[in-house]
DOBAFI-369866 format. One line per 2 residues: number of its first residue (from 1); for each residue x, z, y of N, C-alpha, C. Coordinates in steps of 0.1 Angstrom, whole numbers, plus 5000, padded with zeros to 4 digits. Atoms other than C-alpha are relative to their C-alpha. Example, Ala and Ser with C-alpha at 12.3 -4.5 7.8 and 13.67 -1.06 7.14 Angstrom:
<atoms>
1> 5009/5000/4988/5123/5078/4955/5009/5000/5012 | 4991/5000/4989/5137/5071/4989/4992/5008/5011
</atoms>
This chain:
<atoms>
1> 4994/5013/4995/9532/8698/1027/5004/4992/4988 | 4999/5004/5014/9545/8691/0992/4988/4991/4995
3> 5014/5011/5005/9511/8681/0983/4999/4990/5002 | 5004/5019/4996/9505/8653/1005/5012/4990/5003
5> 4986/5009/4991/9542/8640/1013/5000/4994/4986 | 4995/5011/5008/9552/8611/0993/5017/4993/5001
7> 4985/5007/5002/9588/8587/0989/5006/5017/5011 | 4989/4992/4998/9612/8604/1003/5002/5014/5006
9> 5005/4987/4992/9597/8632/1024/4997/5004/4992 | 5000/4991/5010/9588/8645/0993/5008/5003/4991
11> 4985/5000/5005/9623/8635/0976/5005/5014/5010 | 4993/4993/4993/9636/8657/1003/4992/5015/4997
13> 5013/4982/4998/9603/8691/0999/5013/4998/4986 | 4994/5003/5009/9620/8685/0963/5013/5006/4997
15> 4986/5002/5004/9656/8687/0964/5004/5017/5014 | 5001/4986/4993/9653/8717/0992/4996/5012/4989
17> 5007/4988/5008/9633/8739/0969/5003/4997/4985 | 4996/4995/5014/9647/8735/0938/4993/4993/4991
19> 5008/5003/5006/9620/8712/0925/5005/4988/4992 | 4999/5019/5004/9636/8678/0905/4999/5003/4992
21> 5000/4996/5014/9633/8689/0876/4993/4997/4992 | 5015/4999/5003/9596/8690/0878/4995/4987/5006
23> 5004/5006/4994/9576/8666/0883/4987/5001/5012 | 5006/4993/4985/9554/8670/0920/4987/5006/4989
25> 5018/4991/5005/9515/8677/0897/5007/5011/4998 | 4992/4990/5007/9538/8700/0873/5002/5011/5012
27> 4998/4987/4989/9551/8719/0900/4990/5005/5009 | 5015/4997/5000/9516/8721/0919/4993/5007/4992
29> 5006/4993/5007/9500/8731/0892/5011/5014/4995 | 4993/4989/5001/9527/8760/0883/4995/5010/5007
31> 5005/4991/4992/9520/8771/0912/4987/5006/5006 | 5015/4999/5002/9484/8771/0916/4998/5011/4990
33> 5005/4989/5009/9482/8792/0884/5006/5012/5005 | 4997/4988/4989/9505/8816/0902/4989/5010/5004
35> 5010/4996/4990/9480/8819/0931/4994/5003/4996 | 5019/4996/5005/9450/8824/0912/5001/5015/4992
37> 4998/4988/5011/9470/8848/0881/5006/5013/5012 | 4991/4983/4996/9489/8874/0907/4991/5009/5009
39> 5009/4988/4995/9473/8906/0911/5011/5014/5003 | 4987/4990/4999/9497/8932/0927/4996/5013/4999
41> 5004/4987/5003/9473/8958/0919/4998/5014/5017 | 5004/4996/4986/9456/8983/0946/5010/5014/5005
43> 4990/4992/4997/9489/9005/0950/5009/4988/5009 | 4982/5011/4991/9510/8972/0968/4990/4993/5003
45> 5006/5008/4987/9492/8956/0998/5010/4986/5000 | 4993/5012/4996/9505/8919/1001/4991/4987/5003
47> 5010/5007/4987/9485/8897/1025/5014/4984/5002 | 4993/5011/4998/9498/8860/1023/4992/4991/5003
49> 5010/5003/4998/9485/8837/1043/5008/4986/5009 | 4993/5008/5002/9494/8799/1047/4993/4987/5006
51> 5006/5010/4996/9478/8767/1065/5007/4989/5008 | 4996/5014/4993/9480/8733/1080/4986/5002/5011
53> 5007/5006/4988/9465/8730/1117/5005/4984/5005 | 4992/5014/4999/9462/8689/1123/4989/4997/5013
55> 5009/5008/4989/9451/8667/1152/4988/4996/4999 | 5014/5008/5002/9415/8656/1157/5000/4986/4998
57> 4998/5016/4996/9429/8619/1158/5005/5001/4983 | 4994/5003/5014/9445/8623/1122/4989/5001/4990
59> 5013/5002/5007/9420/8617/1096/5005/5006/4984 | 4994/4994/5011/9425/8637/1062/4992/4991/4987
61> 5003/5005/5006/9418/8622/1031/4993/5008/4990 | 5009/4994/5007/9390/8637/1008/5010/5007/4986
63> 4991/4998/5013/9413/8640/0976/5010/5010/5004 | 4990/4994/4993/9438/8659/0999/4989/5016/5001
65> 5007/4987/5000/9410/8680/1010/4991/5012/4987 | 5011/4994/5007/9394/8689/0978/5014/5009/4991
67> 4994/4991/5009/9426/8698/0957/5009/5010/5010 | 4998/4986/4992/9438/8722/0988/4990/5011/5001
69> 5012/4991/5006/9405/8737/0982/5004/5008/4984 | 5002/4993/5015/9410/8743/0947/5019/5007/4993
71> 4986/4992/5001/9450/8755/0951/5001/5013/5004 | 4993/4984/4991/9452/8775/0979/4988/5008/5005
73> 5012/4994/4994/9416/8784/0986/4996/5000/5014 | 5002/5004/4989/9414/8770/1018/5004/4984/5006
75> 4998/5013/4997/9410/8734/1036/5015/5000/5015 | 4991/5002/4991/9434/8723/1067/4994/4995/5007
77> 5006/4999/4994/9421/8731/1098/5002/4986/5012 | 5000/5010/4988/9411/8702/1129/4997/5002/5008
79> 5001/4999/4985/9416/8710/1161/5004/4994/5010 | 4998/5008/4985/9425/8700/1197/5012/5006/5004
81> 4988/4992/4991/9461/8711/1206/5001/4998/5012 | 5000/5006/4981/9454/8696/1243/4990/5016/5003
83> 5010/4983/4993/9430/8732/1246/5012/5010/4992 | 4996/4991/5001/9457/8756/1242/4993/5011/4998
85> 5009/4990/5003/9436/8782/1246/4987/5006/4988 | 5014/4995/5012/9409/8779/1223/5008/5002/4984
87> 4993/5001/5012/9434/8765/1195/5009/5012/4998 | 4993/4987/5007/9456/8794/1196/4992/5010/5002
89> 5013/4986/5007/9424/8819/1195/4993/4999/4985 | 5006/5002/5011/9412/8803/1163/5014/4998/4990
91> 4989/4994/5009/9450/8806/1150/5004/5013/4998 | 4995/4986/5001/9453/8840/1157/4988/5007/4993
93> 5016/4997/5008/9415/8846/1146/5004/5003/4981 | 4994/5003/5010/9429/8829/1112/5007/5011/4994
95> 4992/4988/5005/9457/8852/1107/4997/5011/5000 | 5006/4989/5003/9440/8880/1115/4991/5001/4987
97> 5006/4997/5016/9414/8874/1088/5009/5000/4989 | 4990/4997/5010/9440/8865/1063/5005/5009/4996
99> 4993/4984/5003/9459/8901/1068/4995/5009/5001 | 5004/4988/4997/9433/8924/1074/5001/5007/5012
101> 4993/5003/4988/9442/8919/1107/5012/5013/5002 | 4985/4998/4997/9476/8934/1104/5010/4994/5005
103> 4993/5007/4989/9491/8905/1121/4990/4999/5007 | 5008/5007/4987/9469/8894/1152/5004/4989/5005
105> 4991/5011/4995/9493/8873/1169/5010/4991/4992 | 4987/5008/5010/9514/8842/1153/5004/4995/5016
107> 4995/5011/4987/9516/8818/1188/4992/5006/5006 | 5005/4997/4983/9512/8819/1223/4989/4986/5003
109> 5005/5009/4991/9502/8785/1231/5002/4987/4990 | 4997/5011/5006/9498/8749/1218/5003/4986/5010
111> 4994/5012/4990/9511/8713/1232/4990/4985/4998 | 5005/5010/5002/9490/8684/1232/5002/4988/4990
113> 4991/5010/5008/9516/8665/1216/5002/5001/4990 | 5002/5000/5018/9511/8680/1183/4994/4992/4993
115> 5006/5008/5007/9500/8664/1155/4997/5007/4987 | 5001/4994/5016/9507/8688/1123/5006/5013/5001
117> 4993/4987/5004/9517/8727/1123/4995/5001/4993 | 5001/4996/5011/9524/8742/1093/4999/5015/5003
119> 5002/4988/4995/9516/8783/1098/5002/5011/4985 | 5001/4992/5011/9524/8809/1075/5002/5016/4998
121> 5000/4987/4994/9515/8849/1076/5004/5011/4988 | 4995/4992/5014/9530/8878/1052/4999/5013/5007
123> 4999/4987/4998/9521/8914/1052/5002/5008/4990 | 4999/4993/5008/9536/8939/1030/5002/5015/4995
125> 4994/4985/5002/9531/8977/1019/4998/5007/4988 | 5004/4997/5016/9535/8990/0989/5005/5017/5002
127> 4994/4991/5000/9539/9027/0977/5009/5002/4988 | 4987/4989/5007/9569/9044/0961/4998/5003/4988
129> 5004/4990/5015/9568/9050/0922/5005/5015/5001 | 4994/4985/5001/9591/9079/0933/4999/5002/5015
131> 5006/4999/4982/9577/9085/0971/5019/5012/5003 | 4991/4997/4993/9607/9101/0991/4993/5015/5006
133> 5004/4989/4993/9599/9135/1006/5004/5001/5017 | 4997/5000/4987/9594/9134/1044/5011/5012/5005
135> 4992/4991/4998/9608/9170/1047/5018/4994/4999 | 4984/5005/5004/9641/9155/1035/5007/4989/5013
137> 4999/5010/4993/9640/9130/1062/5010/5010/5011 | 4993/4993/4992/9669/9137/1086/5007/4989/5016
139> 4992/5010/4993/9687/9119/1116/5016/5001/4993 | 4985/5003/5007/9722/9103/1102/5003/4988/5004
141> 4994/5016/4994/9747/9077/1111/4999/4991/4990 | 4999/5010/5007/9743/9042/1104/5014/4991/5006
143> 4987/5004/4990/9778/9024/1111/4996/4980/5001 | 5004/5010/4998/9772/8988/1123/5017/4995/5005
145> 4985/5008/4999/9808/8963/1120/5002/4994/5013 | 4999/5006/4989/9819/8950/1151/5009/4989/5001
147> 4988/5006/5005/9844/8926/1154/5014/5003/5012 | 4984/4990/4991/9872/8948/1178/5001/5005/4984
149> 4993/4991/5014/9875/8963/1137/4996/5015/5001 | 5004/4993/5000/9859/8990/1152/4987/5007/4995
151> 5013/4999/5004/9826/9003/1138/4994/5009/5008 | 5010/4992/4990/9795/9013/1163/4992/5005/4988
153> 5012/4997/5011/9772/9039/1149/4993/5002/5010 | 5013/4998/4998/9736/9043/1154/4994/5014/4991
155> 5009/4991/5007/9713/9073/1147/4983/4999/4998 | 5013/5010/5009/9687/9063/1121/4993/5016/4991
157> 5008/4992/5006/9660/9084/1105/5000/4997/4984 | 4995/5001/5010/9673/9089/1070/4994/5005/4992
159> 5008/4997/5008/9652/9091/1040/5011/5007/4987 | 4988/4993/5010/9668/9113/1008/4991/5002/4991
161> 5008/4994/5011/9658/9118/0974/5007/4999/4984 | 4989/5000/5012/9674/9124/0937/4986/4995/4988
163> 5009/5004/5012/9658/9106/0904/5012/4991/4996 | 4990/5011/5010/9666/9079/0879/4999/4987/5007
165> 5002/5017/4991/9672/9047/0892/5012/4989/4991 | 4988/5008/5006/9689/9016/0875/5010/4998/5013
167> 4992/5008/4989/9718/9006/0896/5016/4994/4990 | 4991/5011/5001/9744/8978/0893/5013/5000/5008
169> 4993/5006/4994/9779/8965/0905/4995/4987/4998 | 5005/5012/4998/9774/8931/0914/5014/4995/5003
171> 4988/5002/4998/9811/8916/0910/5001/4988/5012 | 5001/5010/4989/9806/8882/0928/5000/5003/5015
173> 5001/4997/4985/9790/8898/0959/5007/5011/5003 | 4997/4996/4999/9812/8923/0957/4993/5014/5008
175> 5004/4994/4995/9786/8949/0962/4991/5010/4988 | 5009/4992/5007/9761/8975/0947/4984/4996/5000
177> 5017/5003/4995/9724/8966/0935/4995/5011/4993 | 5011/4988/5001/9696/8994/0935/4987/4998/4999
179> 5014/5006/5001/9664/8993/0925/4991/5008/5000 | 5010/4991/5002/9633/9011/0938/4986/4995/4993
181> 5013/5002/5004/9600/9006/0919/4990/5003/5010 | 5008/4995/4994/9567/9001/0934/4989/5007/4991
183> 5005/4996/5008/9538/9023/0921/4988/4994/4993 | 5007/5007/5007/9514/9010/0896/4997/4984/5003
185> 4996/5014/4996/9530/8973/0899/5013/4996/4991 | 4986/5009/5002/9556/8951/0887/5011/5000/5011
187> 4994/5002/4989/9566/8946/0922/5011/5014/5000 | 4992/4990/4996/9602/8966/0931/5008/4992/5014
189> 4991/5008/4995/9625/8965/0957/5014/5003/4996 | 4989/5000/5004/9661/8956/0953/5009/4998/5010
191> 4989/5000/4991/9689/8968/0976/5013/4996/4994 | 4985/5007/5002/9722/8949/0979/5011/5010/5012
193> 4990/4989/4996/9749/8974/0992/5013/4993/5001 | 4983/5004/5004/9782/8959/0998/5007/5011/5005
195> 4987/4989/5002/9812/8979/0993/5008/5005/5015 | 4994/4996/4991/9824/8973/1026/4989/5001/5014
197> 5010/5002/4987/9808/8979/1062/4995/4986/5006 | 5003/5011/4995/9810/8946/1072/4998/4987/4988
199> 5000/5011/5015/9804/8929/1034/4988/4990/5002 | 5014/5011/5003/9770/8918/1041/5002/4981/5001
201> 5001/5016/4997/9781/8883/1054/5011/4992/4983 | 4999/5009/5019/9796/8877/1017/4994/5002/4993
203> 5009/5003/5011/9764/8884/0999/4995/4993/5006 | 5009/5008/4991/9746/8861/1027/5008/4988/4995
205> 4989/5010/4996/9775/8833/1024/4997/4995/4977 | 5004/4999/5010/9767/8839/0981/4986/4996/4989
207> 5008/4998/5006/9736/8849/0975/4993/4990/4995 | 5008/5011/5007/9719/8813/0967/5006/4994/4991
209> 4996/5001/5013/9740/8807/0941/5001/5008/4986 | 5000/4989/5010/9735/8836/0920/4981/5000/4999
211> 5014/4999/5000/9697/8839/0904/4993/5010/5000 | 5007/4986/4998/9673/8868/0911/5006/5010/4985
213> 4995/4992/5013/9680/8880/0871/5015/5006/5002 | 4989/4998/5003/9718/8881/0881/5002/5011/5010
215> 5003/4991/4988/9709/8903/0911/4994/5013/4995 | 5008/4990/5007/9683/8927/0895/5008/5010/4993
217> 4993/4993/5011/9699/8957/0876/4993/5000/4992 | 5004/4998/5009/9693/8959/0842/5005/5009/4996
219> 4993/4989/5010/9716/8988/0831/4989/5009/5000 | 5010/4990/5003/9699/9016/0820/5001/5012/5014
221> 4999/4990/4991/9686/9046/0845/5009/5005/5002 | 4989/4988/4999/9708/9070/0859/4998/5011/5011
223> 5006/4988/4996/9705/9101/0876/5010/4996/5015 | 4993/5002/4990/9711/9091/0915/4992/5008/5012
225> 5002/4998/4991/9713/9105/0947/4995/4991/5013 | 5002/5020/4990/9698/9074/0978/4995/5009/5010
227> 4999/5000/4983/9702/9081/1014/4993/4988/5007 | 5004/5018/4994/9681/9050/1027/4992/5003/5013
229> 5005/4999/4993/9673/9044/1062/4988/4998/5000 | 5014/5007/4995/9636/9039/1075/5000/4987/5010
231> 4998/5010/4989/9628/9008/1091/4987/4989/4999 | 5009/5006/5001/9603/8984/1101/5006/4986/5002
233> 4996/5009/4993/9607/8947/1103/4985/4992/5004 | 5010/5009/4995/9582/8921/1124/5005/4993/5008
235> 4992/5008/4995/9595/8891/1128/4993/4985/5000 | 5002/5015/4992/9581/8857/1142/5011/4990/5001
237> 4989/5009/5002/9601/8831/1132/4994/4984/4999 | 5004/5015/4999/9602/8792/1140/5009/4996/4992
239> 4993/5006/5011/9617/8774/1111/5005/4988/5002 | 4996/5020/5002/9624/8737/1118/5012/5002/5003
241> 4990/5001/5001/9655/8742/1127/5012/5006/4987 | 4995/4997/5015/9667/8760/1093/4995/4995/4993
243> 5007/5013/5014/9643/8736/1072/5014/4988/5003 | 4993/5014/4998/9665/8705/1090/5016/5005/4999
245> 4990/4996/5003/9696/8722/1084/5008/4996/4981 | 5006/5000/5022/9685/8724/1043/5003/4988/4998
247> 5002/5015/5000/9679/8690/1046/4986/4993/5002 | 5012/5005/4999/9642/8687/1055/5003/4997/5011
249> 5002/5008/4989/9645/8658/1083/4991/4991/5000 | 5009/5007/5004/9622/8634/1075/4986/5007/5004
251> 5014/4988/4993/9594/8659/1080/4998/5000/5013 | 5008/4995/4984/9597/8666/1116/5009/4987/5010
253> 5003/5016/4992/9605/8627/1124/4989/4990/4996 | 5011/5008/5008/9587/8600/1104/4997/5006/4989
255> 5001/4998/5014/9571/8620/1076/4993/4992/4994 | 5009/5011/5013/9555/8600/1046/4994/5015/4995
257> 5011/4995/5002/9520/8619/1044/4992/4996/4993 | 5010/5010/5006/9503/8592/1026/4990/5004/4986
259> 5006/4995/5017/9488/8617/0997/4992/5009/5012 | 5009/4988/4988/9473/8638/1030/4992/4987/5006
261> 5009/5004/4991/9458/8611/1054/5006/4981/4999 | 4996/5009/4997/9459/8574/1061/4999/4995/5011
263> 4996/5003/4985/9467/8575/1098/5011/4992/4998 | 4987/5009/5000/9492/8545/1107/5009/5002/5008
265> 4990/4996/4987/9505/8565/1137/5008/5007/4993 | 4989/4992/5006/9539/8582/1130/4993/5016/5004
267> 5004/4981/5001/9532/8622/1121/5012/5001/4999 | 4990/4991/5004/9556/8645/1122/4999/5014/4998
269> 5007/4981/4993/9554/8686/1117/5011/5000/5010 | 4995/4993/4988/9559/8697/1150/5010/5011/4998
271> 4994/4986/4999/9566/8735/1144/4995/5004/4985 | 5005/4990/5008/9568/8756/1113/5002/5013/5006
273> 5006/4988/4993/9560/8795/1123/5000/5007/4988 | 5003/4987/5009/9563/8824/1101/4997/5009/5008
275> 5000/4980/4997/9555/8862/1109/4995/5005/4986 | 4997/4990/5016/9564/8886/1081/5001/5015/5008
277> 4999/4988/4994/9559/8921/1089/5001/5016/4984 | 5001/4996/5011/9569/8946/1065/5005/5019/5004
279> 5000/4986/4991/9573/8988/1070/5007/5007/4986 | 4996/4994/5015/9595/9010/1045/5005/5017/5011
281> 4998/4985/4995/9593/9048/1051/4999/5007/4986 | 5002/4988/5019/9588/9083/1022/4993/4991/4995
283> 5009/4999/5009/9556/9069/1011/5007/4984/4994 | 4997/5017/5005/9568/9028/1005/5005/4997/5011
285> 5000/5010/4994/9571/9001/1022/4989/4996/5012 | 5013/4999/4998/9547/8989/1044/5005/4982/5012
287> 4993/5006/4993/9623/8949/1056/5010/5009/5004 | 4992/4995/5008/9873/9028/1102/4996/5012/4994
289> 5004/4984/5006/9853/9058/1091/4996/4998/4988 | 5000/4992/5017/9851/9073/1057/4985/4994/4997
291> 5014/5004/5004/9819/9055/1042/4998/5004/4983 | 4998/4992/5008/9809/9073/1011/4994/4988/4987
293> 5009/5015/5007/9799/9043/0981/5005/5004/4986 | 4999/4996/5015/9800/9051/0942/4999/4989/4995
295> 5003/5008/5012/9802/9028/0915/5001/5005/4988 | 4998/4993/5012/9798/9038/0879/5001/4988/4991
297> 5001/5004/5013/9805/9025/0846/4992/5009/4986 | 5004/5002/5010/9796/9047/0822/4985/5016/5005
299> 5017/4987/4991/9760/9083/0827/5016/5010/5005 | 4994/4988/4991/9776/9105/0854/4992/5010/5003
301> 5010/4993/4996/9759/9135/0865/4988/4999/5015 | 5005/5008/4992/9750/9123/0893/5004/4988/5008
303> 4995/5010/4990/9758/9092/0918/4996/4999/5012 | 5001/5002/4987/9756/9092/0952/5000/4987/5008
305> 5007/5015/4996/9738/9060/0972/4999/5005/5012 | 5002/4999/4990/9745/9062/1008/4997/4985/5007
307> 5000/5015/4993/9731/9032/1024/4997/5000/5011 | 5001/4995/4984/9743/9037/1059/5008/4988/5007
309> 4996/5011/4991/9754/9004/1068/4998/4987/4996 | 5010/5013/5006/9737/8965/1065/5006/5001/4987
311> 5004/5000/5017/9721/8959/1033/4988/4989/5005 | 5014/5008/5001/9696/8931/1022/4996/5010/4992
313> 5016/4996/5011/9663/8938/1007/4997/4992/4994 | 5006/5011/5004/9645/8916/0983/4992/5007/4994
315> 5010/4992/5004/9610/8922/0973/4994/4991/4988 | 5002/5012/5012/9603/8906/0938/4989/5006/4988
317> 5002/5002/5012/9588/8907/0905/5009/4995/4992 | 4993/5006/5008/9599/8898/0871/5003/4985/5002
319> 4998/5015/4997/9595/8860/0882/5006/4995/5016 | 4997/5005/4985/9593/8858/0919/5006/5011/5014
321> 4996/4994/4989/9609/8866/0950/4985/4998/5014 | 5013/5005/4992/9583/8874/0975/5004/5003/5016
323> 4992/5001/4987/9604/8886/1008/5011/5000/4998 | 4986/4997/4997/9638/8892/1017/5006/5000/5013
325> 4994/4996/4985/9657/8903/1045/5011/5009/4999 | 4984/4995/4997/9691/8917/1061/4995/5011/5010
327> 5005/4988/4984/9687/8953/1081/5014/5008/5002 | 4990/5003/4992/9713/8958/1105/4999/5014/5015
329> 5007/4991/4985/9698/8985/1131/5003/4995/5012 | 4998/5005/4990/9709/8963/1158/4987/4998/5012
</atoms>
């Protein structure tokens, strides 16, 4: 959308994502080299998959079409949102090719009265530099905060395993960060552990003010003990209402498209749409009671990492964040 939005609807892609800095090519192109340079290597599966479906009435502009060609490796598809049917079989067609068809489904149905969805598909599985041993796998409580002060537990299938692992206090979020490696990759993930059962809503209420480096542990290894549930997430999510929260409004009233098309009718994006589906078991990935939580300062013999109650995830590299999520067994 970036691409083609202009005045202020692109002031606004802009000042949402972090971009003033830059100027709109600049940051285009940044990212373009991205896309083209990241190879996650054939140990970490990551299926990203990203389009514009527009009305047959809206007319695209050649210059629009050529450098979406040469970014994202794909044009922005024209169809008929008045045939429901056909159009969401050639969206779900889409996503399927994109993921290897590990998603199938994004939407049920479309509305006549569209004019612009934005669609975007994520699949992720990577394995374990230190795989977990299934045998180890046990049922164990996970305690979930309530607000009686009481804590409900759940019985969660509990992965276990001892190695080196960096881990962190994180004073701000007043919590613990851990970090598993994926194998032959850059890619790790990074568990946020707050101290208390119910902490997670102060690294959530935080987290965007602190930057991925301040998050990451850097201390050196240490010889730890990690209790980490299994869990899958797959999740279908409509966005417009947390874009227009951000401050993207302009988008889904009168957007200024004028670098995409020169239709004189008002556009707006209708719907944005994610599904992110992501699986973490032994092998990888593939999202008042005594609670037991270590922190260290200086090599202990060992440390003990029970992560038996909400924790984010973030799945990154040295540069980028590429998911993130809150798991909650709810």
């Amino acid at each position: 959308m970036y691409l083609g939005a202009e005045g202020d609807t692109a002031d606004e892609i802009k000042k949402v994502f972090q971009l003033d800095v830059k100027p709109k090519s600049e940051a285009i192109m940044e990212y373009s080299n991205w896309r083209h340079s990241f190879n996650p290597l054939a140990a970490v599966t990551l299926n990203s998959a990203c389009s514009l479906f527009v009305a047959s009435d809206i007319n695209i502009l050649p210059d629009y079409l050529q450098q979406s060609s040469d970014i994202f490796g794909s044009l922005p598809y024209t169809v008929d949102f008045a045939n429901s049917s056909a159009t969401s079989h050639l969206i779900n067609d889409w996503v399927a090719n994109n993921t290897n068809d590990k998603i199938t489904q994004l939407i049920d149905q479309t509305d006549g009265n569209m004019k612009v969805m934005l669609l975007s598909a994520i699949y992720f599985k990577g394995s374990w530099k230190f795989p977990f041993e299934s045998k180890l796998t046990r049922k164990d409580e996970f305690y979930i905060p309530q607000e009686t002060g009481v804590n409900r537990t759940v019985q969660v299938d509990m992965m276990s395993r001892k190695g080196r692992h960096r881990l962190n206090r994180i004073e701000k979020l007043d919590a613990m960060s851990l970090e598993l490696p994926y194998n032959n990759s850059n890619l790790s993930m990074v568990i946020l552990l707050p101290r208390s059962v119910d902490g997670i809503k102060k690294i959530i209420a935080n987290l965007d003010q602190m930057d991925i480096n301040e998050i990451a542990p850097k201390s050196y290894e240490m010889q730890v003990k990690i209790d980490l549930p299994k869990f899958k997430f797959d999740v279908n999510l409509e966005l417009k209402d947390a874009l227009k929260s951000l401050g993207l409004v302009e988008l889904f009233s009168r957007a200024n498209l004028s670098d995409m098309t020169d239709s004189k009718a008002d556009i707006q994006i209708n719907n944005v749409r994610q599904r992110a589906v992501i699986q973490v078991d032994e092998e990888g990935s593939k999202d008042p009671q005594e609670i037991k939580f270590s922190y260290i300062n200086f090599p202990m013999v060992e440390t003990d990492v029970r992560i038996n109650h909400p924790f984010i995830f973030i799945i990154k590299d040295d540069d980028t964040v590429y998911l993130a999520g809150r798991v909650t067994m709810e």
